[in-house]
One Martini backbone bead per residue (centre of mass of N, CA, C, O) as a GRO file, in nm:
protein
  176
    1UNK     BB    1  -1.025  12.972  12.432
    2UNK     BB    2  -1.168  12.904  12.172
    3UNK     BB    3  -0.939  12.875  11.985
    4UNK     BB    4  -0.764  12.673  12.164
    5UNK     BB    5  -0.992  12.442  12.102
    6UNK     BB    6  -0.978  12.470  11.782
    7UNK     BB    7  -0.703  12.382  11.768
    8UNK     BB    8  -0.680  12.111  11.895
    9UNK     BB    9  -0.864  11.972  11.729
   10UNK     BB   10  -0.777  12.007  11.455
   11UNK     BB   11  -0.533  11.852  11.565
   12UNK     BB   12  -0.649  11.586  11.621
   13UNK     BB   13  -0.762  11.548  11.367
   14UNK     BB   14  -0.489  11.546  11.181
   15UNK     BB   15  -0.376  11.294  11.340
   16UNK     BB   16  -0.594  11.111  11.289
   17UNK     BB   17  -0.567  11.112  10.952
   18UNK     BB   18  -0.300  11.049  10.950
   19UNK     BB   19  -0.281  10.771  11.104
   20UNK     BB   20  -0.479  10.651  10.892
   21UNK     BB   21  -0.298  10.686  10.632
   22UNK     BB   22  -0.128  10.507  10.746
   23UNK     BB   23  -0.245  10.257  10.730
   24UNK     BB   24  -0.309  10.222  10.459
   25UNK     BB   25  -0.057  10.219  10.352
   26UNK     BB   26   0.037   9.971  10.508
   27UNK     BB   27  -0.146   9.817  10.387
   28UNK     BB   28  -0.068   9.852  10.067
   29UNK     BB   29   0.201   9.738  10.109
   30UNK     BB   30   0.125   9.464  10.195
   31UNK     BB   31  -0.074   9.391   9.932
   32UNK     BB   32   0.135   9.474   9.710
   33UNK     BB   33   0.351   9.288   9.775
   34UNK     BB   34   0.568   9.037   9.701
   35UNK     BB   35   0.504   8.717   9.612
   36UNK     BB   36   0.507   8.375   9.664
   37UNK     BB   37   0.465   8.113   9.457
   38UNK     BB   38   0.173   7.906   9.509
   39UNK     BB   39   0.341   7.639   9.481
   40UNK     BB   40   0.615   7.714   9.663
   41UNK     BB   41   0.396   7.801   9.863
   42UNK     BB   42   0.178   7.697  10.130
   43UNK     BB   43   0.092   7.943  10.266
   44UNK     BB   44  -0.021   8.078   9.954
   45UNK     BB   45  -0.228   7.836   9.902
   46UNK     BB   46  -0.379   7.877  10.123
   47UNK     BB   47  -0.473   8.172  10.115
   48UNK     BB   48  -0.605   8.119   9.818
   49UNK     BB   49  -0.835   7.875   9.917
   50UNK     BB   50  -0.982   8.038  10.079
   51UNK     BB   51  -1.067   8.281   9.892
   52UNK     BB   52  -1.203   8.111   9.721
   53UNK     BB   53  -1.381   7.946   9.932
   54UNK     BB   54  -1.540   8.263   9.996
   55UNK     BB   55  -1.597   8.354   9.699
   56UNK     BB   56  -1.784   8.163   9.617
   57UNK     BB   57  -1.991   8.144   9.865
   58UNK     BB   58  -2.069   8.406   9.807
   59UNK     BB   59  -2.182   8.482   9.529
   60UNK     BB   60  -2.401   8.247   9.576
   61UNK     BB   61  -2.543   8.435   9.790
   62UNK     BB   62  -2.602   8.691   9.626
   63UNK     BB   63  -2.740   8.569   9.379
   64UNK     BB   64  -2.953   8.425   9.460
   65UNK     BB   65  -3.162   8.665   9.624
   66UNK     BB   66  -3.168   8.824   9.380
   67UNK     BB   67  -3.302   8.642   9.161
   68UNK     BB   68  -3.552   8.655   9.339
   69UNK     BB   69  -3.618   8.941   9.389
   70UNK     BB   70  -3.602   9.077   9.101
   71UNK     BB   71  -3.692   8.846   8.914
   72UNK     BB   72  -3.802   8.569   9.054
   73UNK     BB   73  -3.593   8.365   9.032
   74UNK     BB   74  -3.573   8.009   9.056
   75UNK     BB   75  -3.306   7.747   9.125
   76UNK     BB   76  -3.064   7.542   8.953
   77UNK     BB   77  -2.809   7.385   8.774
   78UNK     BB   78  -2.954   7.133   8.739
   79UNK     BB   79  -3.306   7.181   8.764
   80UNK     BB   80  -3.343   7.484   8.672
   81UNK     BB   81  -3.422   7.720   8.515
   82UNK     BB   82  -3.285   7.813   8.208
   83UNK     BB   83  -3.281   8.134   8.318
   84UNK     BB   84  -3.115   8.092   8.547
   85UNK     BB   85  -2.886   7.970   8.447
   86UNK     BB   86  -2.809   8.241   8.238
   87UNK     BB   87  -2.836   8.416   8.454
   88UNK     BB   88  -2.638   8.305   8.675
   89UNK     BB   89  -2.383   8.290   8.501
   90UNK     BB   90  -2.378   8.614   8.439
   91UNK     BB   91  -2.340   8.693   8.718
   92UNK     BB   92  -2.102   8.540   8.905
   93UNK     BB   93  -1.859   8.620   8.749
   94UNK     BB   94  -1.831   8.943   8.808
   95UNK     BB   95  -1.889   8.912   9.116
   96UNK     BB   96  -1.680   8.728   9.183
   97UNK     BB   97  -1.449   8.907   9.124
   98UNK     BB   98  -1.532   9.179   9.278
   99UNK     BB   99  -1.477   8.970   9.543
  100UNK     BB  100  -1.226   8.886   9.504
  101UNK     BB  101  -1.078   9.152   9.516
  102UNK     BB  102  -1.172   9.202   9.828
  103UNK     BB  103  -1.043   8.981   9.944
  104UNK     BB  104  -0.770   8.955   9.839
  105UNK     BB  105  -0.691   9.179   9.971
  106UNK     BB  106  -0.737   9.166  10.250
  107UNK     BB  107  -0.524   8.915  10.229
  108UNK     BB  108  -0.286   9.011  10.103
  109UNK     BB  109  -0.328   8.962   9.738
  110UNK     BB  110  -0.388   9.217   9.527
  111UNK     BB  111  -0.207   9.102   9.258
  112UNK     BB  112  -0.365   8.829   9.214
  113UNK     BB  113  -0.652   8.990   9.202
  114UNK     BB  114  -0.626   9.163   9.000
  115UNK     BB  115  -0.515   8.914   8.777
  116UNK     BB  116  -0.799   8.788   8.793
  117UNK     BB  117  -1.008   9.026   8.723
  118UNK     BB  118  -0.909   9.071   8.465
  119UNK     BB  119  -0.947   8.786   8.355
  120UNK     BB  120  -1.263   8.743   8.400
  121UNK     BB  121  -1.369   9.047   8.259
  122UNK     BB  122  -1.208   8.980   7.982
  123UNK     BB  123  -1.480   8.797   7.935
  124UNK     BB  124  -1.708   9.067   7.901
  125UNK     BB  125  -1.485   9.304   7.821
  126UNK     BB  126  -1.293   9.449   7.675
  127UNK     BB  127  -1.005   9.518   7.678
  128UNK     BB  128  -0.951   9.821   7.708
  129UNK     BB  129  -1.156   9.813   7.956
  130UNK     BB  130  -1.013   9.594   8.144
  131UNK     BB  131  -0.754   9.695   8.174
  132UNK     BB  132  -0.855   9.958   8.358
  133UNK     BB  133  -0.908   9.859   8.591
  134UNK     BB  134  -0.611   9.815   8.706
  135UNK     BB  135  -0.354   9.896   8.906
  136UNK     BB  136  -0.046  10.006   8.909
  137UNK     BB  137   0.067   9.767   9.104
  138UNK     BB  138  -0.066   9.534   8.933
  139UNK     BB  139   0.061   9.638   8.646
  140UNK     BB  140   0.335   9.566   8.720
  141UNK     BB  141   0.343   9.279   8.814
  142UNK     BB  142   0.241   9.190   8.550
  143UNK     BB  143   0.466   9.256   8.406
  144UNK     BB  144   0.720   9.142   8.520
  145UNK     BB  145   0.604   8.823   8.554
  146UNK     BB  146   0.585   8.812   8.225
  147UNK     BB  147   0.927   8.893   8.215
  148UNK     BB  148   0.975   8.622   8.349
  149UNK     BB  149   0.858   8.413   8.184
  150UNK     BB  150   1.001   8.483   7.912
  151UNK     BB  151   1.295   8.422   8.034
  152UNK     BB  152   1.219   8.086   8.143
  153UNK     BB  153   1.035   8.020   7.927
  154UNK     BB  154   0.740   8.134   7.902
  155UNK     BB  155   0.393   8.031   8.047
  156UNK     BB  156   0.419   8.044   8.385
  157UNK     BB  157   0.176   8.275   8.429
  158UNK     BB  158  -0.039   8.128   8.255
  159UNK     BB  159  -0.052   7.860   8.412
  160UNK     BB  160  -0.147   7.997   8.707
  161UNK     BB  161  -0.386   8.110   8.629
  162UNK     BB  162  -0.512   7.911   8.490
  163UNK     BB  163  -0.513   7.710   8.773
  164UNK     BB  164  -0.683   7.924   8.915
  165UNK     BB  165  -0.941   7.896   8.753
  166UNK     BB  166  -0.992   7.629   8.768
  167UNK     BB  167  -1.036   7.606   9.120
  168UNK     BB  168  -1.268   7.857   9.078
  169UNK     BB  169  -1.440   7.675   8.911
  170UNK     BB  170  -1.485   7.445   9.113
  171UNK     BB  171  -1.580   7.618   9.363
  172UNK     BB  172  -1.811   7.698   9.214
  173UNK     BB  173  -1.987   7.445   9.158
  174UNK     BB  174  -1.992   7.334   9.422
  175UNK     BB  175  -2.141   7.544   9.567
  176UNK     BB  176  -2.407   7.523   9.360
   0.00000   0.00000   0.00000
């Protein structure tokens, strides 16, 4: 009897971890799939700028009481004081991408979220090391959108990124 107690356990434990991995593959397929560019989708866009002001949001709310805990540091962007400031700009950065990276693939758009933290993270690490950040799915989608940007004649994929990036610094700005 206590065999067959623990073949069923077994049995039910396997069968709950393979469903939960069908799940996840199913999230993974889901938030990895070709979208269409926000510009030309009011929906990808809608979901885009809630992202963005979720994760401006999220970043300032979490930089903000770390530099007050952890090195005592208080004030704004506006009233200084200057060391506020450039820890602040330094750390909001990273956080902010990290933040993004998160939101957005929960949102479901995780190709476009992995090349905004690529070019985030670009900008305080090393090419070498911050390529190496970025999962075969999502560097799959910018070479192909990259290869697709060079046949229409240009930086169609770099002035969307640019534009995005845009956005993200209104909505940081803001938030602060």
């Amino acid at each position: 009897q206590q065999q067959q107690q623990q073949q069923r356990t077994s049995t039910n434990m396997s069968s709950s971890l393979f469903s939960r991995r069908t799940v996840l593959e199913r999230f993974w397929k889901w938030t990895t799939q070709k979208r269409p560019e926000w510009r030309k989708s009011p929906k990808e866009a809608a979901v885009l700028f809630c992202v963005f002001g979720i994760t401006g949001s999220s970043s300032v709310a979490v930089v903000r009481p770390a530099l007050k805990h952890t090195i005592g540091l208080e004030g704004s962007l506006k009233d200084g004081p200057w060391s506020y400031r450039i820890t602040s700009l330094l750390l909001v950065s990273p956080i902010y991408a990290c933040i993004f990276m998160g939101v957005g693939t929960l949102a479901g758009r995780h190709n476009y979220a992995a090349k905004m933290f690529q070019r985030i993270m670009g900008r305080f690490l090393p090419s070498r090391i911050s390529s190496r950040l970025v999962c075969a799915p999502a560097k799959k989608a910018v070479k192909g959108a990259g290869a697709a940007a060079t046949a229409a004649g240009g930086g169609a994929v770099a002035g969307n990124v640019g534009q995005a990036t845009r956005v993200c610094v209104c909505v940081w700005v803001c938030s602060v």
